[in-house]
C-alpha positions in Angstrom: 88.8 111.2 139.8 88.9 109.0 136.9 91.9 108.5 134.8 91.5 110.3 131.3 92.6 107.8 128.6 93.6 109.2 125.0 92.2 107.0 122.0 93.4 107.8 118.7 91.8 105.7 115.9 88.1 105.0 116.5 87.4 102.4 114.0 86.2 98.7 114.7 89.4 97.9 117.2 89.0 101.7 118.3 85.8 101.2 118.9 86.4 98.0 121.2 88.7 99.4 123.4 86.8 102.9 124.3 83.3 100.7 125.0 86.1 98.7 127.8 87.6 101.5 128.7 84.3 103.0 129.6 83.4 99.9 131.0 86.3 100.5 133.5 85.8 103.6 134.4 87.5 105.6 132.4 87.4 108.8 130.7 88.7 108.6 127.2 89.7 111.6 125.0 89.5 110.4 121.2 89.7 111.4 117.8 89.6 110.3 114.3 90.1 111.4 110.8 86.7 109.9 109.8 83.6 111.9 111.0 81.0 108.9 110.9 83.8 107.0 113.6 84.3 110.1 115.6 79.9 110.5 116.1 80.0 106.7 116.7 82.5 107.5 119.4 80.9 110.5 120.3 77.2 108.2 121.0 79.6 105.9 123.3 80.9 108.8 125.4 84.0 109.4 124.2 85.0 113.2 124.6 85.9 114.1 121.3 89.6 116.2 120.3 90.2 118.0 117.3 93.5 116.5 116.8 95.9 114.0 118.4 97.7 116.9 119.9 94.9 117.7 121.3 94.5 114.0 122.6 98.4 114.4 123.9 97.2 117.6 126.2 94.2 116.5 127.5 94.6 112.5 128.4 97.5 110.3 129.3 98.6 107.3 128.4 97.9 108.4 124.5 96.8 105.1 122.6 97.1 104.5 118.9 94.9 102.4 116.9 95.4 102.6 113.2 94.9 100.8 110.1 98.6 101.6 108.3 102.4 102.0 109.8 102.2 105.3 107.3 98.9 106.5 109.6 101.0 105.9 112.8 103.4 108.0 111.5 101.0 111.1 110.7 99.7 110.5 114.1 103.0 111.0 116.0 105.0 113.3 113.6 102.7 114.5 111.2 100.4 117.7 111.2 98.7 118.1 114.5 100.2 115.3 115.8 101.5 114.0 118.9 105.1 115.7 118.8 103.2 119.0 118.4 101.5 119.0 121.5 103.1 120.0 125.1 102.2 116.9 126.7 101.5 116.1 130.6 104.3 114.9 132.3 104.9 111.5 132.3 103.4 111.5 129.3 103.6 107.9 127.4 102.5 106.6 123.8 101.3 103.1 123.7 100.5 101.9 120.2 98.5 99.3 119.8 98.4 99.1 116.0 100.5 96.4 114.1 103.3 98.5 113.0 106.6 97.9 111.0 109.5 97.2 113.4 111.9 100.1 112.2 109.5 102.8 112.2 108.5 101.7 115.7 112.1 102.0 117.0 112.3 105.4 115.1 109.3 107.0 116.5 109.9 105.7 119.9 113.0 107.9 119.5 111.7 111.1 118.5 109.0 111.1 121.1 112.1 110.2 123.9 114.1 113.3 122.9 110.4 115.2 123.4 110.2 113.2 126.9 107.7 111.3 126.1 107.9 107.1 126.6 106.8 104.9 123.9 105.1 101.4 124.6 104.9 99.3 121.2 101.6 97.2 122.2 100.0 94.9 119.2 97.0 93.1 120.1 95.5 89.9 118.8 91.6 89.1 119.3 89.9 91.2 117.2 87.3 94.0 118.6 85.0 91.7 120.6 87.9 90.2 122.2 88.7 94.2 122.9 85.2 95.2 124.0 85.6 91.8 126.5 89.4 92.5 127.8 90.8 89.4 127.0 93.6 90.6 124.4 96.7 89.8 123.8 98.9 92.2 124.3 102.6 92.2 123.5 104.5 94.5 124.4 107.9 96.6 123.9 109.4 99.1 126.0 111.0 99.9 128.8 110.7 98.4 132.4 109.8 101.6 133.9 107.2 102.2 130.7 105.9 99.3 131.3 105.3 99.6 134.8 103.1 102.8 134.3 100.9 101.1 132.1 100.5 98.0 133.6 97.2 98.7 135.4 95.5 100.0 132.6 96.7 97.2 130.2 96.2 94.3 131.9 92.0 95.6 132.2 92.1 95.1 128.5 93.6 91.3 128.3 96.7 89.2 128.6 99.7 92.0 129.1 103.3 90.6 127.9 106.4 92.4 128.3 108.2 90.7 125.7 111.4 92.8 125.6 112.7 96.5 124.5 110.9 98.8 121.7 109.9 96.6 118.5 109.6 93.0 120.7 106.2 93.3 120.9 105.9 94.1 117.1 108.4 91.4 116.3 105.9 89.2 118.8 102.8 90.3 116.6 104.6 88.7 113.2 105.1 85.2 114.8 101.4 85.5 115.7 100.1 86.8 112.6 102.6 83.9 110.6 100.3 81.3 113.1 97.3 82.9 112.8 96.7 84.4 108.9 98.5 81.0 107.6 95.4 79.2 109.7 93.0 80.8 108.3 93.7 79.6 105.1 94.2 75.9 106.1 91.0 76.1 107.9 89.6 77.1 104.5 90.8 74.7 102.4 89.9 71.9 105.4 86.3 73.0 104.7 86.2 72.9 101.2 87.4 69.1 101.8 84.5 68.4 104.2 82.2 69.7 102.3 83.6 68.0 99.1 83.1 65.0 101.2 79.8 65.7 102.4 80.8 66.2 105.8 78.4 68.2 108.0 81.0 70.9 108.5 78.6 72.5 111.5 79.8 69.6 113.6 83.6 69.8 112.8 84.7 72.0 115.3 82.9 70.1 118.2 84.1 66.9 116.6 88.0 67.9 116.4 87.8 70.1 120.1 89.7 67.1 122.3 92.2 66.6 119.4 95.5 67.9 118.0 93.6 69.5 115.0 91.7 72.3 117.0 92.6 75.6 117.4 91.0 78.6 118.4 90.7 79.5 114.5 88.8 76.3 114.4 86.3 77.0 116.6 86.1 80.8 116.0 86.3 81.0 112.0 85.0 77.7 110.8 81.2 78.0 111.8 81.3 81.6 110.1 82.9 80.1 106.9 80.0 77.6 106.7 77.4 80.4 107.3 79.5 82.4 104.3 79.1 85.1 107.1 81.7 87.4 106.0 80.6 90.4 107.9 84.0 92.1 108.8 85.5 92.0 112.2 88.3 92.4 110.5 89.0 93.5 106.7 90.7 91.3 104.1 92.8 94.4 103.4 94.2 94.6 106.8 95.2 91.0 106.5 96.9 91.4 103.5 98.4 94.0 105.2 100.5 92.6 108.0 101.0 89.2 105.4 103.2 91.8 103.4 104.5 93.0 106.2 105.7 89.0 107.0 106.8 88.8 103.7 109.5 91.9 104.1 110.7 90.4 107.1 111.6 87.1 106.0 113.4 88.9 103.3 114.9 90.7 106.0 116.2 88.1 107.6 116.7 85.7 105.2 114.2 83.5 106.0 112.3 80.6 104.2 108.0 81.5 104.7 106.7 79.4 102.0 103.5 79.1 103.9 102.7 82.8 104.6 104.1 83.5 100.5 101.3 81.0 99.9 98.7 83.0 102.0 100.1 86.2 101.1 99.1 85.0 97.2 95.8 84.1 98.4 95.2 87.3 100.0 96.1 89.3 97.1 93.7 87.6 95.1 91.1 87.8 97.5 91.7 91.7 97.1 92.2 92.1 93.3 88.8 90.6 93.2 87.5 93.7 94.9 87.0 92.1 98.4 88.9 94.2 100.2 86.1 95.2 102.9 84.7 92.2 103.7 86.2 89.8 106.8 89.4 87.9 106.4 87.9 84.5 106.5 86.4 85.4 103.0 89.7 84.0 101.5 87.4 81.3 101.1 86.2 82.7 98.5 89.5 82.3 96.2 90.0 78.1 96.7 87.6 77.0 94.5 84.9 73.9 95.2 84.9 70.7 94.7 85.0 69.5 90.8 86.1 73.3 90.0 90.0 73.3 90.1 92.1 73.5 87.4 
């Protein structure tokens, strides 16, 4: 028999992971709020719940895929949600969505007084990277958590244990602060190739053997010179988890002038309505050539 995975949040990450999933062998029990997400999910084979209690009764490991640390919340504690359900035993909550660190450690709480284990699991790739296995993964928890998820993580990419609830959120900020803060420079490196006359299609080749590439080199640039701004991931989400940077270096007392400077960019990018389309749009707010002020 197949193990019977629960997927809560269907959306373009969701999405990824129940088409590898599948791809493994799996069953998967999902649900979402959104009714076009849940048909899409529905068309992939995804047996479909009418809640995420429902999720919690029928499949374990429960996996959470959301958009907002608020939306985690609902999921877990909220109407219908996880701590409503009489889960199997054993039962264990991996979260996958990039969550703030507090309301991690508080919800992996609550769920251990209802015997239930709590894995705090944020990914980096994006959905294709999802869809392929080859996440990262960092992870929080405990070593006997850990250990029961193991298998089924490390079928969906690079699996890090990185320490005890919140280290694999804490993980996912120094990424994000590598990652988001690239994206802009790889933006502005653009506008000064093309403000050179630089054939920007061969950059990424060009710079590959060098100190300059990056993997947001090779995978971003060539979509920023196509303007191809189809989302893999939204501007919004971005913005997002910049904020969410921001509130930890005031946490912590920490200097982040270069995320406060892509954090400004980002809320441009947004208050000019372009929430929806990918994050490599922030292209869009450095201007071109002969157009500064």
């Amino acid at each position: 028999m197949s193990q019977t995975i629960g997927f809560i949040g269907l959306g373009l990450m969701g999405a990824g992971f129940c088409k590898r999933l599948l791809a493994t062998g799996r069953t998967v029990v999902g649900y979402d709020l959104d009714p076009a997400r849940r048909a899409e999910a529905d068309a992939l084979g995804v047996a479909l719940a009418a809640s995420p209690a429902e999720v919690a009764e029928r499949a374990n490991p429960v996996c959470i895929a959301v958009t907002t640390t608020k939306a985690v919340q609902a999921v877990v504690s909220g109407e219908g949600g996880i701590l409503s359900a009489k889960p199997q035993s054993g039962a264990i909550v991996i979260d996958f969505s990039t969550t703030e660190i507090g309301v991690t450690k508080a919800l992996a709480a609550a769920l251990a007084e209802a015997g239930i284990g709590f894995i705090d699991a944020p990914v980096s790739g994006g959905p294709p990277a999802a869809e392929a296995g080859k996440l990262a993964i960092m992870a929080g928890g405990s070593p006997e958590a850990i250990k029961a998820v193991r298998p089924l993580a490390e079928s969906l990419g690079l699996f890090t244990h990185m320490g005890a609830v919140g280290a694999g959120q804490a993980t996912k900020l120094v990424n994000q602060a590598l990652c988001l803060t690239n994206y802009v420079v790889v933006a502005e490196s653009l506008r000064l190739a093309e403000a050179y006359g630089v054939d920007a299609d061969k950059i990424p080749a060009a710079l590959a053997p060098g100190l300059g590439n990056s993997a947001v080199l090779q995978a971003m640039m060539p979509r920023m010179v196509a303007r191809d701004f189809t989302p893999k991931g939204y501007a919004r989400q971005v913005l997002k988890d910049l904020e969410m940077l921001m509130e930890a270096g005031r946490e912590q007392h920490l200097a982040m002038p270069m995320v406060a400077q892509a954090t400004t960019l980002y809320r441009m990018l947004v208050a000019q309505g372009h929430s929806e389309l990918d994050a490599i749009a922030v292209l869009k707010v450095l201007p071109e050539a002969g157009q500064a002020h």
